[in-house]
C-alpha positions in Angstrom: 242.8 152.7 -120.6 241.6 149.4 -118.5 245.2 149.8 -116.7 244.4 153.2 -115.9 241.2 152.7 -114.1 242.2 150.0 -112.6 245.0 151.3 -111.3 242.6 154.0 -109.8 240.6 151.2 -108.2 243.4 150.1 -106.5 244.8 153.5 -105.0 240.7 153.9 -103.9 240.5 151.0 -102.1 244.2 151.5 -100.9 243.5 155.2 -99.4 240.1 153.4 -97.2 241.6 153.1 -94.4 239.9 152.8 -90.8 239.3 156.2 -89.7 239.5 156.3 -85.9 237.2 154.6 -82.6 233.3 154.6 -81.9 232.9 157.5 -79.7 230.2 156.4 -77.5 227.5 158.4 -75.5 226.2 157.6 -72.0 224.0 158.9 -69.3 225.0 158.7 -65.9 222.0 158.7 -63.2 223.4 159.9 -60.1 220.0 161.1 -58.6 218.1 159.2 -55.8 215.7 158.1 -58.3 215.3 155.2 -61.0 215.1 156.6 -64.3 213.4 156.1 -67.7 215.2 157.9 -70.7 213.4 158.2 -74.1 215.0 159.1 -77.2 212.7 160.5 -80.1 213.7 160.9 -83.5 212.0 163.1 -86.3 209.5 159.5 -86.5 208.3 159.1 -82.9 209.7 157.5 -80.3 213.3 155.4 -80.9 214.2 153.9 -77.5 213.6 153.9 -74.4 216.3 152.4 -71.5 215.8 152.6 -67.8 218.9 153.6 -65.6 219.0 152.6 -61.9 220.0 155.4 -59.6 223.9 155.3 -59.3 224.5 153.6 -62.7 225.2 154.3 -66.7 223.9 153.2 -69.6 225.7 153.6 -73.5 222.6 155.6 -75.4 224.3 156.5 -78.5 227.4 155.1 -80.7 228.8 157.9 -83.2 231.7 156.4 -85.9 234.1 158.5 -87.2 234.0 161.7 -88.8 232.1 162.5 -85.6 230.0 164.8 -87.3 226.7 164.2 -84.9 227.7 164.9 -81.9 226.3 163.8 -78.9 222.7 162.3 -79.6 222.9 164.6 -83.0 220.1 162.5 -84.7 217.3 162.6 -82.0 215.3 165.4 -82.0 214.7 165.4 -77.8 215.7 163.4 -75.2 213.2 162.9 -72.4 213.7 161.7 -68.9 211.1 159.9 -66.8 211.8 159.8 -62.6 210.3 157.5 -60.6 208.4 160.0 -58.4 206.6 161.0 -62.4 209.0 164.0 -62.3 209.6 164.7 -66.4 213.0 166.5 -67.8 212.8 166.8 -71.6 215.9 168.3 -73.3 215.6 169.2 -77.2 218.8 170.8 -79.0 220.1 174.3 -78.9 219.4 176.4 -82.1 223.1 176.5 -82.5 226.3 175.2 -81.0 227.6 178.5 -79.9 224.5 178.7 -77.6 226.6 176.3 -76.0 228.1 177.2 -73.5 229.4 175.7 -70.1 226.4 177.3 -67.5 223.8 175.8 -70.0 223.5 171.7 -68.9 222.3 169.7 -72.2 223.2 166.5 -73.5 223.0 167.5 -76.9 225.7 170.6 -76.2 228.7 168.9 -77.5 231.5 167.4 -74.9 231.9 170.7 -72.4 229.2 168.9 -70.6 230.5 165.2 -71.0 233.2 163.6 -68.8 235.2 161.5 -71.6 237.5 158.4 -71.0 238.5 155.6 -73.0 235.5 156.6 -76.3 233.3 157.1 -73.8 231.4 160.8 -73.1 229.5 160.6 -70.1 226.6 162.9 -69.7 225.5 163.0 -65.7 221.7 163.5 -64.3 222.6 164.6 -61.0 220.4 166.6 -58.5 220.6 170.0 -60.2 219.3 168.2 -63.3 216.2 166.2 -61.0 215.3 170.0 -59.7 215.0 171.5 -63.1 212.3 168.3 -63.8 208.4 168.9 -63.3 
């Protein structure tokens, strides 16, 4: 009986194997403006980061099964320009409100530019004329 579960034990451990990359999340601020991003959780605020205009900044890093999605486990996303301009995006009731005309960093990849485990997520100058 021992050899048995041990044997089991061994075929366990054997079958853990590395299950792919990080997938990482960026945002891309491509407006005229400095920005401040704020990421809140269901507990308050859980970082902030502040992207120069023409720069990027990793956000979020997502390990395999990818099951998140792009900033899956905040609750909103809020950005702060430097003219006190505020763009707050919150998830979409459900993935298949996602759809290419709707811009949202929470909309998975169809908004992202990806390369090398990184998705890309751009604030551009549509995105600064939706802020108020």
């Amino acid at each position: 009986m021992i050899k048995y579960l041990l044997f089991v034990l061994f075929i366990l451990i054997v079958s853990c194997t590395e299950q792919g990359d990080t997938k990482k999340y960026s945002l891309s601020n491509t407006t005229n403006y400095n920005i401040e991003v704020i990421l809140y959780d269901r507990f308050g605020k859980n970082d902030t980061a502040l992207i120069n205009n023409n720069d990027f900044k990793i956000m979020y890093e997502e390990g395999p099964p990818y099951d998140d999605g792009p900033f899956g486990v905040f609750d909103s996303l809020k950005i702060n320009f430097e003219d006190l301009k505020i763009l707050t995006y919150i998830p979409l009731e459900s993935k298949s409100e996602c759809i290419d005309s709707i811009k949202n960093p929470f909309c998975p990849y169809s908004n992202y530019i990806c390369s090398n485990n990184i998705c890309t997520f751009e604030i551009d100058s549509v995105e600064y004329q939706k802020a108020k």
